[in-house]
Every structure is written in structure tokens, then in C-alpha cells.
N, C-alpha and C positions, 0 to 999 in steps of 0.2 A: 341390167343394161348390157346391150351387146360389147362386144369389143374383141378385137381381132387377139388370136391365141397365140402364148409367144410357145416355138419351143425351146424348153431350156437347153435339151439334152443335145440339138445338134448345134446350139450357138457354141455349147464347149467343144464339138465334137466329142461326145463320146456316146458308149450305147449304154438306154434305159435300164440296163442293168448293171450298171458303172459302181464299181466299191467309194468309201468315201476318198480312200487315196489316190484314185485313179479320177475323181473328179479335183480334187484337190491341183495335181499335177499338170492336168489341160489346161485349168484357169491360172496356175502361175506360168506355163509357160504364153498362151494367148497373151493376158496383162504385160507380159512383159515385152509382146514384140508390138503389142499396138498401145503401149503406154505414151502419152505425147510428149514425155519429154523426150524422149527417143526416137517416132516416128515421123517421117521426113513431111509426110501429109500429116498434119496435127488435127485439123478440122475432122476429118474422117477417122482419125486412129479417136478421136476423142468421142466421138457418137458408137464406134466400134468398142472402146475400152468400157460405156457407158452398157452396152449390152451384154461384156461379158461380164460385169461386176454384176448386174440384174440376176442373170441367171445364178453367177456361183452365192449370190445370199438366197436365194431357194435351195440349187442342191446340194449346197454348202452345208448346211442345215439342218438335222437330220427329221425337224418336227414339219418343217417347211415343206421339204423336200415327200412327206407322208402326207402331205393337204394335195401338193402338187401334183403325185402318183396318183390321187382318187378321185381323180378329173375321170378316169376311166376310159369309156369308150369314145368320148367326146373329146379326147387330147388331139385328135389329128383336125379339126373341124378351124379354118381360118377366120375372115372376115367373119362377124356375125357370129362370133363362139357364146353358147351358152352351156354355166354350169349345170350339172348333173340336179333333179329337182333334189331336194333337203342339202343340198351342198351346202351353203351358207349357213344350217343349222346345225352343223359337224362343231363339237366343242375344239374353239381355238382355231375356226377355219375365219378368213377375211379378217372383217376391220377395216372396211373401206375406205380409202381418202375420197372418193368419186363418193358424196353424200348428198342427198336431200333434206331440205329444210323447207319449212311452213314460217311466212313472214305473219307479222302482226292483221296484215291481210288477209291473208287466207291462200297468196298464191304461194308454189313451192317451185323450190329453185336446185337444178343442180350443179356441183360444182366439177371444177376440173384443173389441174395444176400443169403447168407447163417449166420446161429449164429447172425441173427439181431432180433429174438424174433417173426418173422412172417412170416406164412405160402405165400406160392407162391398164392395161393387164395385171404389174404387178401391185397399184391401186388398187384394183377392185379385190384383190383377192388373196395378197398380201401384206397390207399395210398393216400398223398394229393397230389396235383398238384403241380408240378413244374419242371421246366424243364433242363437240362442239362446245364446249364453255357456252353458257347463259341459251343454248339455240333450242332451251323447251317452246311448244307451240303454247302460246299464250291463249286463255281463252276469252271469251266473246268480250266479258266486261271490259278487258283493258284494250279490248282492239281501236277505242276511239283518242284513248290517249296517246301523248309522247313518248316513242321508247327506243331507247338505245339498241343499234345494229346488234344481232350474235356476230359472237365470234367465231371463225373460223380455223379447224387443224388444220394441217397437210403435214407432210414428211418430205424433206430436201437432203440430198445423198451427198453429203462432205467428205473429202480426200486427205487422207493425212497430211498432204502439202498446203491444206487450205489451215487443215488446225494449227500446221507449226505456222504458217506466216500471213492466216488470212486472205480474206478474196470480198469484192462485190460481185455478188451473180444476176444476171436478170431474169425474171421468174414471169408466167404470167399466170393471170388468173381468170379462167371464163366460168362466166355463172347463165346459164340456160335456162328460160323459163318453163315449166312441164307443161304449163298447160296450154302457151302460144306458140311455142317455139323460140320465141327470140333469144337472142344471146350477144350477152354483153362481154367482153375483153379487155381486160386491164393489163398493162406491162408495167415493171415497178424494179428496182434496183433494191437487193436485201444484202447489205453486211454480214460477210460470216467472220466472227471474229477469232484474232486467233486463239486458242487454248480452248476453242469449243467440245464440248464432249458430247460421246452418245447418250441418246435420250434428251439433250436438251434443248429449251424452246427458246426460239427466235423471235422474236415479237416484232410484227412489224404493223403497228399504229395505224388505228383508219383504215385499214385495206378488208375486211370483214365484212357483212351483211347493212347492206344501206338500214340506216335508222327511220321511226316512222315518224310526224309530227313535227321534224324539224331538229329529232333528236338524233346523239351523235354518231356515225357510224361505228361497227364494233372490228376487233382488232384480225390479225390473222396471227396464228401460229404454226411455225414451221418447227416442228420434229425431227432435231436432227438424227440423221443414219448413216455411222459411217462404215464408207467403202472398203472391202477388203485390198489391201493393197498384194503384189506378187513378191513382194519380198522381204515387208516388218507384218508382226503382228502385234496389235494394241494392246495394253495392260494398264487400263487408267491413262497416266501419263507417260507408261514405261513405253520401249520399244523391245522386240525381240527380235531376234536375227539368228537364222540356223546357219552355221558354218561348220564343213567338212572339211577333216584334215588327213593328211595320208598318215599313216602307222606309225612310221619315226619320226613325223611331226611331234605325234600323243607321246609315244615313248621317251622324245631327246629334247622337246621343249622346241619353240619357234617362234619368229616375230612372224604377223601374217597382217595383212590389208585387210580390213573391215569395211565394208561401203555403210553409210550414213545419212541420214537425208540429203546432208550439203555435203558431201565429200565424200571423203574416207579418212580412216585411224589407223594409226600402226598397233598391232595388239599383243602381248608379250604371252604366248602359251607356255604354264609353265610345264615343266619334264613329270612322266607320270601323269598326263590326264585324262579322266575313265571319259567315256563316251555319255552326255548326256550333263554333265556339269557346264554350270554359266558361269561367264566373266561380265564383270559391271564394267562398262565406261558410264561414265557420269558426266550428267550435263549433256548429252546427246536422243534427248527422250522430246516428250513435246510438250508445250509452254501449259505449266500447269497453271488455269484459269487467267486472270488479269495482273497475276501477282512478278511476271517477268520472269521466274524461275523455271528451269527444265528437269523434266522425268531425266530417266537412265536410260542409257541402249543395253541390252543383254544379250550377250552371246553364247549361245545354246549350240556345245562342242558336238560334235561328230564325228565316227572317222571313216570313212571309206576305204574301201577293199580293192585292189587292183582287177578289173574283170578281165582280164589275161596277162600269163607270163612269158618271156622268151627263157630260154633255157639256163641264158647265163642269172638272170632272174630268179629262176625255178630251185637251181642249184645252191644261190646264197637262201633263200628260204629255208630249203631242207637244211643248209648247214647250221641255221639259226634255229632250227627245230632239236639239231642234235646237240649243241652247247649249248641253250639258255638251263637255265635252273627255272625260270617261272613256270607255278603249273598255276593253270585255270578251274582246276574245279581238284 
């Protein structure tokens, strides 16, 4: 199937031969200035935030991001992009959500997901693998009988704000016929509830491959995939948060502001702390399952280096260089 080629590398800005840090970097600062709780146009920061999450789970990636570089000479080609011929035969290349199915008929239908947070591009080309529940092609004998709709995958892109406190999103769903053209449109309202985790399915009843005979249509599953956010990263139910601290922060110990999904915390650093150790706050992670409880936040210490001195500056340094007793190596 044709479909119009995104490119990742300038939605981050960056150039095709960007390290993972320097992708890494673009996408937290981008996320951050078109994140909608922050941006003054939300509608727009939110179809914009929607594009740069796109891109940074390809070149975020480093297997993804090696499917996405062997597009080759066909990466600059827009409307009407087609992959490179054996692409789709590359082990661990696609996984299409954009699939075809053969009904008890005989006619085949494809599908296509709409308000699930990803483009038709990364559909076809990066979705994971899996495959339709019951949607084998039946053959001739049972085609006169009753038989229950397949079911249908897709994958829908959930936000860590959606896991901690839930959301209804409205999704649709077009199903195109190969062989007339026609095409039908469904719009449907899907609970994402909270404590949802990655990888898991969304069932949303009825909404699946018309049944034949009178029998009953089959179900849809949505796959959850959550979003990279610009400033926690996930761990189950945990959260993590990178925090920098200047020198005598680490050396003398300090209360510091910690942002939080809902807030911030005051956090007590104690004196002596090496660069790369976490402090627990508890109870600020995200709602593990239906059970009411919460993950941990973890704060992953830092410290930062002054990138210029003034003299008076320069001079307490040297003098702390010629009194301390600590030696580094």
C-alpha cells in the first residue's frame, strides 16, 4: 500500500547521522515546548507533540531506527512512497496495523485506524507483529454457514497522563473493500483506563469484522504503546526523573524541588552524593493496575559542572584544589 513517507529525522530536527544522544535531546526539548499542558494552542501543540513522539519511537530505537535507515534510496520519495522490493521480508521489518483480511465471503477488506496517535506510515511499517485473533480464511465448506466476525489488532499511543488518571479517546475505524472500493467508517469512544500498561489489550466488543449468517460481529484490540514522555521514564509502575545538581549541592547535601506528575516534592539530598545514585519517593509512580496503589518516582542524581568561571570563581576553585585532602583516583 502506498502512503505518504514521514521523515523522522527533520520532524526532530536533526541530521541522518544524529548519535542516540543527540536524538534523545531534540525530542526532550521539542516535547517539551509543544507538550499541551504547556502550550497556549493545545490543539496544534497536541497533533505536533503527536508527531514528535512518532518519530523519537523509531529513532529512539536503535532496531527501529535500522528498519527505518534501509528504506534507502526511496526515503526522500512523499505521497505515494513505496518500500524498497524485499523490505517487508527483512527479519523484524513491519507488522502491519494497515492489514487485509478474507471474509467467510471471499471478499477482502482493508483496514485502517484513525485517533490512535499514529500515522498511516508508522502502521505500515512499524507496528509490532501480530496477528488478527480467529481472522484465518475459512474455507469453502463453512462459507454457507453462521460465523462469528474476526477479530481485529490495531495499536493506540497512550501518555503517561492517560495511565495515571485515565482518558476516553475517540478512535475510528475504516474498513475498505479491495475489490469495489467501498469504504465504510466507524467512530466509537474507547476507555483507556488508568494503570494501563505497555503491551496491553483494550478490548473493545463488537467493533471487529461483521459476522456472517447473522452471527456475531468479532471484537477489536487495541495494543497499547506508550509514549515517550520529555521528562519521566517508565519502569513498570515506577517513574524516573534525571536531576542535576551543582557540586556543593553533592558535596554539602541540599533540599531540592522535584517535578511530579501533579506537582512537585521537596527532596532532602543527602552530603556525599556520587553522581548516578537514586532517591525513592514513594507513592508518586503510576497506578499499578486496578488495584489503587502507586509505583515510586526515582530520582537519578547528577551533577553538573559550571561551563564558565569568573575569576573570583576561578580563584576559590584553585584554593579548594590546594586544601582539600580528597584525591580521585
Amino acid at each position: 500500500m502506498a502512503v505518504e513517507f514521514k521523515d523522522y529525522y527533520t520532524t526532530l530536527g536533526v541530521a541522518r547521522g544524529a548519535s542516540e544522544d543527540e536524538i534523545k535531546k531534540a525530542f526532550r526539548k521539542l516535547a517539551r515546548q509543544y507538550h499541551p499542558d504547556v502550550a497556549k494552542d493545545k490543539k496544534t501543540a497536541e497533533e505536533k507533540f503527536k508527531e514528535i513522539n512518532e518519530a523519537y519511537e523509531v529513532l529512539g530505537n536503535p532496531e527501529n531506527r535500522k528498519k527505518y535507515d534501509t528504506l534507502g534510496a526511496n526515503w526522500k520519495q512523499g505521497a505515494g512512497f513505496q518500500p524498497p522490493p524485499g523490505w517487508q521480508q527483512q527479519p523484524g521489518a513491519g507488522g502491519r496495523r494497515t492489514r487485509r483480511t478474507q471474509t467467510p465471503s471471499g471478499e477482502e477488506y482493508e483496514f485502517h485506524f484513525g485517533g490512535t496517535g499514529f500515522s498511516d506510515f508508522f502502521e505500515q511499517f512499524f507496528g509490532r507483529q501480530g496477528g488478527f485473533p480467529g481472522s484465518e480464511t475459512p474455507d469453502d465448506s463453512a462459507r454457507s454457514f453462521a460465523q462469528r466476525g474476526s477479530d481485529v489488532e490495531g495499536e493506540i499511543s497512550v501518555s503517561i497522563d492517560e495511565v495515571l488518571n485515565g482518558s476516553i479517546r475517540s478512535v475510528s475505524f475504516q474498513r475498505t473493500n479491495s475489490r469495489n472500493g467501498e469504504t465504510e467508517t466507524h467512530r466509537f469512544k474507547v476507555r483507556i483506563p488508568a494503570g494501563v500498561q505497555d503491551g496491553q489489550l483494550i478490548r473493545v466488543a463488537g467493533k471487529g469484522e461483521t459476522g456472517m449468517g447473522g452471527a456475531s460481529a468479532g471484537d477489536l484490540y487495541l495494543r497499547v504503546r506508550l509514549a515517550a514522555h520529555p521528562e519521566f521514564q517508565v519502569q513498570g509502575s515506577d517513574l524516573v526523573v534525571d536531576l542535576d545538581l551543582a557540586p556543593w549541592e553533592a558535596v554539602l547535601g541540599a533540599t531540592v524541588t522535584v517535578k511530579t506528575l501533579e506537582g512537585s516534592v521537596n527532596v532532602r539530598i543527602p552530603p556525599g552524593t556520587n553522581p548516578g545514585q537514586q532517591l525513592r519517593v514513594r507513592g508518586h509512580g503510576l497506578p499499578r493496575g486496578q488495584s489503587g496503589e502507586r509505583g515510586d518516582l526515582f530520582v537519578k542524581l547528577g551533577v553538573r559542572l559550571p561551563d564558565s568561571l569568573s575569576p573570583a570563581e576561578k580563584e576559590l576553585w584553585e584554593k579548594l584544589a590546594q586544601t582539600s585532602s580528597f584525591r580521585a583516583r
